[in-house]
NURO-352682 format. One line per field, with one value per atom (N, C-alpha, C): residue number from 1; atom name; x, y negated, z negated. Coordinates in steps of 0.02 Angstrom, whole numbers. Each point is the difference from the previous one (the first is absolute). Layout:
N
num [NUM, ...]
atome [CA, ...]
px [X, ...]
py [Y, ...]
pz [Z, ...]
END
This chain:
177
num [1, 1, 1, 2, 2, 2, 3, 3, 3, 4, 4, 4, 5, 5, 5, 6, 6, 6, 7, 7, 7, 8, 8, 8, 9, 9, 9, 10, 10, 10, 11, 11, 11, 12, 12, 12, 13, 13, 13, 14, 14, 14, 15, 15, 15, 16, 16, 16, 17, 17, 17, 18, 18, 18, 19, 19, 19, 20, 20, 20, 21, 21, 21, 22, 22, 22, 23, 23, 23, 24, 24, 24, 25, 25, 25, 26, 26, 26, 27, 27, 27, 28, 28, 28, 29, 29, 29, 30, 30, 30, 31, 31, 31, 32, 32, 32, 33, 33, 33, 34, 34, 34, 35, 35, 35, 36, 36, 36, 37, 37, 37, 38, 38, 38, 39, 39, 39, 40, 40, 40, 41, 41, 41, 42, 42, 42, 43, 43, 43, 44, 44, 44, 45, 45, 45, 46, 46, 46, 47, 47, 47, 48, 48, 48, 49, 49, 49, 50, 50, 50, 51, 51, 51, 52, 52, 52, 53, 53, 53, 54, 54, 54, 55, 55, 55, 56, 56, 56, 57, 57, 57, 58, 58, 58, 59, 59, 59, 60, 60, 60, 61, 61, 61, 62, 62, 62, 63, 63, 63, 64, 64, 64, 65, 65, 65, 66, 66, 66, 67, 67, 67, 68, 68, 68, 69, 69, 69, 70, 70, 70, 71, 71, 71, 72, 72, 72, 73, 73, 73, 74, 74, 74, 75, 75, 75, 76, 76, 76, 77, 77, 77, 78, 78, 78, 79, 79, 79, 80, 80, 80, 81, 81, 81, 82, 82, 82, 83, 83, 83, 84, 84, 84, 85, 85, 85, 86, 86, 86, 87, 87, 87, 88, 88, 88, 89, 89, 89, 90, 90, 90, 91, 91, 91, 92, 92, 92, 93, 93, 93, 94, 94, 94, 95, 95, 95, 96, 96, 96, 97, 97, 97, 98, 98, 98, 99, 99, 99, 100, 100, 100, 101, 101, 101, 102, 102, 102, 103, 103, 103, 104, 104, 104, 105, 105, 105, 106, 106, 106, 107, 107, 107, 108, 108, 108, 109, 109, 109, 110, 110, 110, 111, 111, 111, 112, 112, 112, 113, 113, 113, 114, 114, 114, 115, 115, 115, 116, 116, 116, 117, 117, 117, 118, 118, 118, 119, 119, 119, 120, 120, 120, 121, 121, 121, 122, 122, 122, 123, 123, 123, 124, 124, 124, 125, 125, 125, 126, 126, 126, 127, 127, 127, 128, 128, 128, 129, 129, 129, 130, 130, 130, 131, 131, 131, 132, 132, 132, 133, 133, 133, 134, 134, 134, 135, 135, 135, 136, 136, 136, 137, 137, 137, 138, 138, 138, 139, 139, 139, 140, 140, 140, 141, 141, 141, 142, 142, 142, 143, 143, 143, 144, 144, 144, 145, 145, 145, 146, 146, 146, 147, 147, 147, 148, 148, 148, 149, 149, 149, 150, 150, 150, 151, 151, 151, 152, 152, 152, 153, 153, 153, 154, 154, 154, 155, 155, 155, 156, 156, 156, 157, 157, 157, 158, 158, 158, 159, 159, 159, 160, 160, 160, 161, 161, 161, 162, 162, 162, 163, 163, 163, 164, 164, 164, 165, 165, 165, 166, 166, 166, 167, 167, 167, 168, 168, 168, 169, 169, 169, 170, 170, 170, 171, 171, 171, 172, 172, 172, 173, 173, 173, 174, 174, 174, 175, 175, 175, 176, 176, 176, 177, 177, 177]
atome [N, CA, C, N, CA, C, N, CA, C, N, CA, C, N, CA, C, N, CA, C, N, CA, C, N, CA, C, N, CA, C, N, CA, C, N, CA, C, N, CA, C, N, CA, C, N, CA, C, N, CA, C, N, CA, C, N, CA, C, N, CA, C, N, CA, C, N, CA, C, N, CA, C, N, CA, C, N, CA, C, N, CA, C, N, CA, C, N, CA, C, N, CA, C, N, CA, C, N, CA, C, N, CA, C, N, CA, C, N, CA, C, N, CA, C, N, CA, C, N, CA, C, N, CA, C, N, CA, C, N, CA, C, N, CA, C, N, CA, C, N, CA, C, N, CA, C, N, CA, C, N, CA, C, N, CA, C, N, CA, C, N, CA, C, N, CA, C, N, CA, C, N, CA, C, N, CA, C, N, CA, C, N, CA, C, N, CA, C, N, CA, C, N, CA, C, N, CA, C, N, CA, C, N, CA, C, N, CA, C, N, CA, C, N, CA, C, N, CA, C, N, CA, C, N, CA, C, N, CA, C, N, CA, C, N, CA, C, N, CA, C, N, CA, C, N, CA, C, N, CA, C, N, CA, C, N, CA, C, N, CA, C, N, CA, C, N, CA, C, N, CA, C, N, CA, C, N, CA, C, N, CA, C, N, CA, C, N, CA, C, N, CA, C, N, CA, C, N, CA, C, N, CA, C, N, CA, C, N, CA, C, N, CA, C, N, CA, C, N, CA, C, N, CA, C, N, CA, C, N, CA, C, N, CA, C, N, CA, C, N, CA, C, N, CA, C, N, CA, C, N, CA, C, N, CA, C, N, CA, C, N, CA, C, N, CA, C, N, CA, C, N, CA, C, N, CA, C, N, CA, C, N, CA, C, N, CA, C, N, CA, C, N, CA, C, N, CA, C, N, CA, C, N, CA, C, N, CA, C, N, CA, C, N, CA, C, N, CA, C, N, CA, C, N, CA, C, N, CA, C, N, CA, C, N, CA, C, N, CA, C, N, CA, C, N, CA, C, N, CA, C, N, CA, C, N, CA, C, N, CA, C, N, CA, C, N, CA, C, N, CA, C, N, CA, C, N, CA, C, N, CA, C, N, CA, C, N, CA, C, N, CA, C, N, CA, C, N, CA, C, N, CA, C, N, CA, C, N, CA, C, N, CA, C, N, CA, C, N, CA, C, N, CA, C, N, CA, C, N, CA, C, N, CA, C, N, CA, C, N, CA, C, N, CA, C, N, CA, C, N, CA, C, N, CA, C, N, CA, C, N, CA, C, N, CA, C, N, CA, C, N, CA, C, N, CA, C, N, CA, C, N, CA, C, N, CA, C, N, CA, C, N, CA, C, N, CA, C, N, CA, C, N, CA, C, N, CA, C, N, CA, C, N, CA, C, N, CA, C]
px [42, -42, 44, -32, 49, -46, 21, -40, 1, -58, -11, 31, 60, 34, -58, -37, -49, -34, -51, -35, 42, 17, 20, -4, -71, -33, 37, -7, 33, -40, 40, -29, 39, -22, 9, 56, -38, 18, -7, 44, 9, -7, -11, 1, 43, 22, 66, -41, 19, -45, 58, -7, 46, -34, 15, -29, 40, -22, 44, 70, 33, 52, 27, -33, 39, -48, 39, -33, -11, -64, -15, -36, 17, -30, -46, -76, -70, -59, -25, -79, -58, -42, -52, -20, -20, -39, 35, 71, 52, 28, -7, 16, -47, -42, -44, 40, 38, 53, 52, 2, 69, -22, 45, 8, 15, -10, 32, 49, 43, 76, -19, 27, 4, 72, 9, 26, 43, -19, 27, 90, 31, 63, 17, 24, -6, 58, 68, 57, -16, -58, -15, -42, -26, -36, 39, -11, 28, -48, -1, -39, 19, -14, 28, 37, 2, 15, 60, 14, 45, 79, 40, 56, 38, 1, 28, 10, 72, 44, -37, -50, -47, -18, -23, -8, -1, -38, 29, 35, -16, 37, 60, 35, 63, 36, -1, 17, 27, -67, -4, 45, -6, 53, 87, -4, 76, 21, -55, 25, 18, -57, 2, 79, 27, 51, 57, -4, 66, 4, -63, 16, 7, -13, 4, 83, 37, 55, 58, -8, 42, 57, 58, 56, -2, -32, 14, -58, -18, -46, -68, -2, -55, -66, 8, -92, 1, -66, -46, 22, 1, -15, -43, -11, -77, 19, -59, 45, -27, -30, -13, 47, 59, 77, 23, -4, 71, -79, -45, -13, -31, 23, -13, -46, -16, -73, 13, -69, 9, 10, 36, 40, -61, -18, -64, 0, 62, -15, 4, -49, 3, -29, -42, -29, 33, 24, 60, 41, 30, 59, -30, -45, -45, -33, 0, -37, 70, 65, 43, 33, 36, 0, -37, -59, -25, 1, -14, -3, 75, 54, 91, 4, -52, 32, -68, -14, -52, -65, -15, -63, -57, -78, -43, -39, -58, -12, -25, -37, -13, 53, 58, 48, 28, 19, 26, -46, -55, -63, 14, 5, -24, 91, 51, 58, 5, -36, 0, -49, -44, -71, -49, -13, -49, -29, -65, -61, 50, -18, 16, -35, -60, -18, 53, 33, 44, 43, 54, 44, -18, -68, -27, -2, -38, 14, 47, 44, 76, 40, -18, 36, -14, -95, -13, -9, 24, 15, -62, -47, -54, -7, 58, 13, 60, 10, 83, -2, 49, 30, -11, -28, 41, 57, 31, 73, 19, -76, 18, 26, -64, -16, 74, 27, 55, 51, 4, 62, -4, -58, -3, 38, -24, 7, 64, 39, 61, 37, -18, 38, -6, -56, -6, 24, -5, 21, 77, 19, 73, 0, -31, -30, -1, 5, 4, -87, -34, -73, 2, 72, -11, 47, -17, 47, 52, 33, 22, -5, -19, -23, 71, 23, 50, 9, 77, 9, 26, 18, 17, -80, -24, -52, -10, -53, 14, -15, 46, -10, -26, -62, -34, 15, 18, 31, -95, -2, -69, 54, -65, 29, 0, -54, -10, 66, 14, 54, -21, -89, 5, 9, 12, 25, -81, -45, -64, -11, -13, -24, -60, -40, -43, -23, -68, 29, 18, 25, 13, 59, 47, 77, 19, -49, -2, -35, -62, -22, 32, 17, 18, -61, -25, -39, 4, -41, -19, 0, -21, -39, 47, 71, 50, 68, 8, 68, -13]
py [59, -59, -62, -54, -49, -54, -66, -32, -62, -22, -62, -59, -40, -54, -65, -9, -52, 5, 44, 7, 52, 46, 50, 67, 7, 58, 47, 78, 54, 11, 23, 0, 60, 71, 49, -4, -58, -17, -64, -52, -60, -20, -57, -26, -63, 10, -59, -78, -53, -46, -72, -53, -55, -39, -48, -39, -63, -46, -63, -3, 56, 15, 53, 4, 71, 74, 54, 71, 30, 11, 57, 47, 54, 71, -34, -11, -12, 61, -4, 42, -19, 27, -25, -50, 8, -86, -63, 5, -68, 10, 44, 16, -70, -43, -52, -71, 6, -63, -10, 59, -37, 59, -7, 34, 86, 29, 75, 15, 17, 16, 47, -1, 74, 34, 54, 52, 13, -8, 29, -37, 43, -28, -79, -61, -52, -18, 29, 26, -42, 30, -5, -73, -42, -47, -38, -64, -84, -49, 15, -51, -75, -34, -63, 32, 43, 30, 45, 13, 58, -38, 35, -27, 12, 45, -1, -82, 30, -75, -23, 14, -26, -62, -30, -88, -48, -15, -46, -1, 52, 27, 27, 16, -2, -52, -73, -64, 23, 19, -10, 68, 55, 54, -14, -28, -25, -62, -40, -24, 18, 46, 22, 40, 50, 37, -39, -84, -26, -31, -12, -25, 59, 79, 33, 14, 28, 17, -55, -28, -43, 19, 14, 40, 38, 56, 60, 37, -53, -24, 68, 52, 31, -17, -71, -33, -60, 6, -34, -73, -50, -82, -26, -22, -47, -67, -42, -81, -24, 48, -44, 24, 37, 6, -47, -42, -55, -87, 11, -52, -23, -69, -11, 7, 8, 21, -66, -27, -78, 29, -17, 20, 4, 28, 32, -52, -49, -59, -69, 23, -86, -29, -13, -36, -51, 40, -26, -57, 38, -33, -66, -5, -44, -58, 26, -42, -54, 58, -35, -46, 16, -52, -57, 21, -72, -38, 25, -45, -32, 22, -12, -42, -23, -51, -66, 13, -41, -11, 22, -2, 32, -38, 46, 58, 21, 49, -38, -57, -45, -16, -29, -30, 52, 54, 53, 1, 25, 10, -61, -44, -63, 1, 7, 8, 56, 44, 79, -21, -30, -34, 67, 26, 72, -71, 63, 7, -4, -56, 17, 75, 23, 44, 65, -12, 77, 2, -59, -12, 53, -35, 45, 68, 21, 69, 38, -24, 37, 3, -63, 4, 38, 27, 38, 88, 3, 33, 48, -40, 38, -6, -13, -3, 5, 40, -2, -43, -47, -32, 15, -22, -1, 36, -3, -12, -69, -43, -70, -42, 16, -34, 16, 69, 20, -48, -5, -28, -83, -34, -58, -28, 72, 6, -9, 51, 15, -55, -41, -75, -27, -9, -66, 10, 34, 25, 27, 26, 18, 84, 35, 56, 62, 54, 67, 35, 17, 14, 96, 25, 63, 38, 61, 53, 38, 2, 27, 77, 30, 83, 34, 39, 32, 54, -25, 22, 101, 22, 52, 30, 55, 47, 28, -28, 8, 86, 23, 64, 14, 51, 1, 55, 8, 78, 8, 52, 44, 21, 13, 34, 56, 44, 71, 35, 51, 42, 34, 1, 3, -47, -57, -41, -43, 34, -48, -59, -51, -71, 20, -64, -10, -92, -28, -65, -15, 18, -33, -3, 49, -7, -66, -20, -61, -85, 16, -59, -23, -61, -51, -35, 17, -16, -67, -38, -79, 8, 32, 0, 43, 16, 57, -68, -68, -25, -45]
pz [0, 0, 0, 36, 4, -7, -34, -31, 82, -14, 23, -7, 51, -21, -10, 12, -10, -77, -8, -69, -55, 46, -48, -23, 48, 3, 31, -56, 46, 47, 56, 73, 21, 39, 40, 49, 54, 48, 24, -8, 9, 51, 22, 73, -1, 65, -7, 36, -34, 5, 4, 55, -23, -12, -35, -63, -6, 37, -16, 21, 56, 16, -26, -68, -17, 17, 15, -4, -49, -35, -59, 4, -33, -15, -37, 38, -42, -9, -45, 0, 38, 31, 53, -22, -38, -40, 1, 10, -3, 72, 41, 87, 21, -17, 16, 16, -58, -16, 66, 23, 65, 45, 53, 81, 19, -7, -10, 71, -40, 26, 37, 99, 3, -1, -18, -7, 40, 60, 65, 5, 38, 10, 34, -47, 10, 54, 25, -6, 104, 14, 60, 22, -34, 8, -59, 44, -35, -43, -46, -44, -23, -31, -20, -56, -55, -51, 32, 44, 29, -32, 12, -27, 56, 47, 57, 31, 21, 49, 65, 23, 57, -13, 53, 4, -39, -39, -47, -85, -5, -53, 2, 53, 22, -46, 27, -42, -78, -21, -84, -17, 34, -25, -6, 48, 18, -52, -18, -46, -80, 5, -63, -3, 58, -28, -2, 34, -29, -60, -32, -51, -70, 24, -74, -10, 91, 18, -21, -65, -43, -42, 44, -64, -31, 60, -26, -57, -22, -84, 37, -71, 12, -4, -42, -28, 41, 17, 46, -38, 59, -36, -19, -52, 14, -14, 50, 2, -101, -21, -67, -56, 5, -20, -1, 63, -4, -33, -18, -18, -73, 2, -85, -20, -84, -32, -46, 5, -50, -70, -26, -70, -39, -65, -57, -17, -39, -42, 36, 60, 47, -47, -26, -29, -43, -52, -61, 34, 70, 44, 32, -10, 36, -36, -55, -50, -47, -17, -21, 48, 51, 56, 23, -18, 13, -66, -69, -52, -6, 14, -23, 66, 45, 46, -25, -30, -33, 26, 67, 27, -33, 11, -36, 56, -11, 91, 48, -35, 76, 26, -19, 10, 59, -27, 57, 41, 7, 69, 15, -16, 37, 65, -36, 49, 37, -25, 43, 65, -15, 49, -14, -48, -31, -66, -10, -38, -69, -69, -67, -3, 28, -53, 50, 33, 7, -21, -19, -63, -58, -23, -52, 6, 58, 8, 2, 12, 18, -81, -12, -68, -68, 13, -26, 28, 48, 39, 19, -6, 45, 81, 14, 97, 13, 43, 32, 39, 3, 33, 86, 54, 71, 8, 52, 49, -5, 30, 3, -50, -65, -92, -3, 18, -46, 23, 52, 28, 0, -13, -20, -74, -47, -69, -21, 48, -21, 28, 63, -8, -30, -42, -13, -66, -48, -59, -30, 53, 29, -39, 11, -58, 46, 11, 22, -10, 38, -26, 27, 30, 23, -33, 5, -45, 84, -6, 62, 3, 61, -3, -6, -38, 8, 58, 30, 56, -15, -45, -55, 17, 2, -44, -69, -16, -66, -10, -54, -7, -53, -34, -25, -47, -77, -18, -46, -8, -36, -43, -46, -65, -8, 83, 2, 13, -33, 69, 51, 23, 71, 47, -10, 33, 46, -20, 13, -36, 12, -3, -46, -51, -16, 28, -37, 2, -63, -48, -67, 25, 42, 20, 42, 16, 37, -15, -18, -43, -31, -22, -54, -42, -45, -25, -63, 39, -36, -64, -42, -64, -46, 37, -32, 13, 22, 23, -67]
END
């Protein structure tokens, strides 16, 4: 028996169903929700989904293998490796910087050309910052608002000796620092 990826229900015999782009093993009753897959050998016919190098997807294959074929390197790139994450304590950084140059929050919005009340927000940190906010911020203040991604992988040790992960091996928990 194999359960139903949609509800959950054990199901006999599943039917393969795509769903918002994705394919699932559904039960008749959730076969409603998307397109039913056929079966038949895809190998021979060109879909938009095909991955085969034919007409316009040609392009996008070729690009893709020059950018994984990077030094040798067995792990895939992703462009959100090499980019910054606005640091946890923008706020703090944001709030002391502006009080130690003496401005109050109008004062900053008003030279940033932004809303006092997003000053506020930021400083209470119920909003992240832009690209733009950030980079206004960090001139005008002279202040760092990003944590830089480490270029290193971080390696993760468990406390199991099977060497499986939990998330407690990973979480950092607020309410324990």
């Amino acid at each position: 028996m194999v359960q139903c990826e949609m509800c959950g229900k054990e199901v006999s015999s599943p039917n393969r169903v795509k769903i918002e782009g994705a394919e699932l093993d559904v039960c008749d009753e959730c076969t409603d929700f998307g397109t039913e897959v056929k079966t038949e050998d895809s190998s021979s016919t060109s879909t938009k989904y095909s991955t085969s190098s034919s007409g316009s997807s040609g392009s996008s294959s070729s690009s893709q293998s020059s950018s994984s074929s990077s030094g040798g390197s067995s792990r895939r790139r992703d462009m959100f490796d090499e980019m910054d994450e606005v640091a946890q304590d923008y706020d703090q950084r944001i709030r002391e910087a502006r009080e130690s140059s003496g401005m109050s929050q109008e004062d900053l919005a008003r030279k940033l050309n932004e809303k006092a009340s997003l000053i506020r927000k930021l400083e209470r940190g119920d909003t992240l910052p832009t690209d733009e906010i950030q980079k206004k911020l960090e001139r005008e203040l002279g202040i760092s608002l990003s944590e830089g991604g480490s270029s290193e992988e971080t390696e993760w040790s468990s406390g199991s000796s099977q060497g499986s992960y939990t998330l407690g091996d990973v979480v950092e928990r607020k309410d324990r620092v």
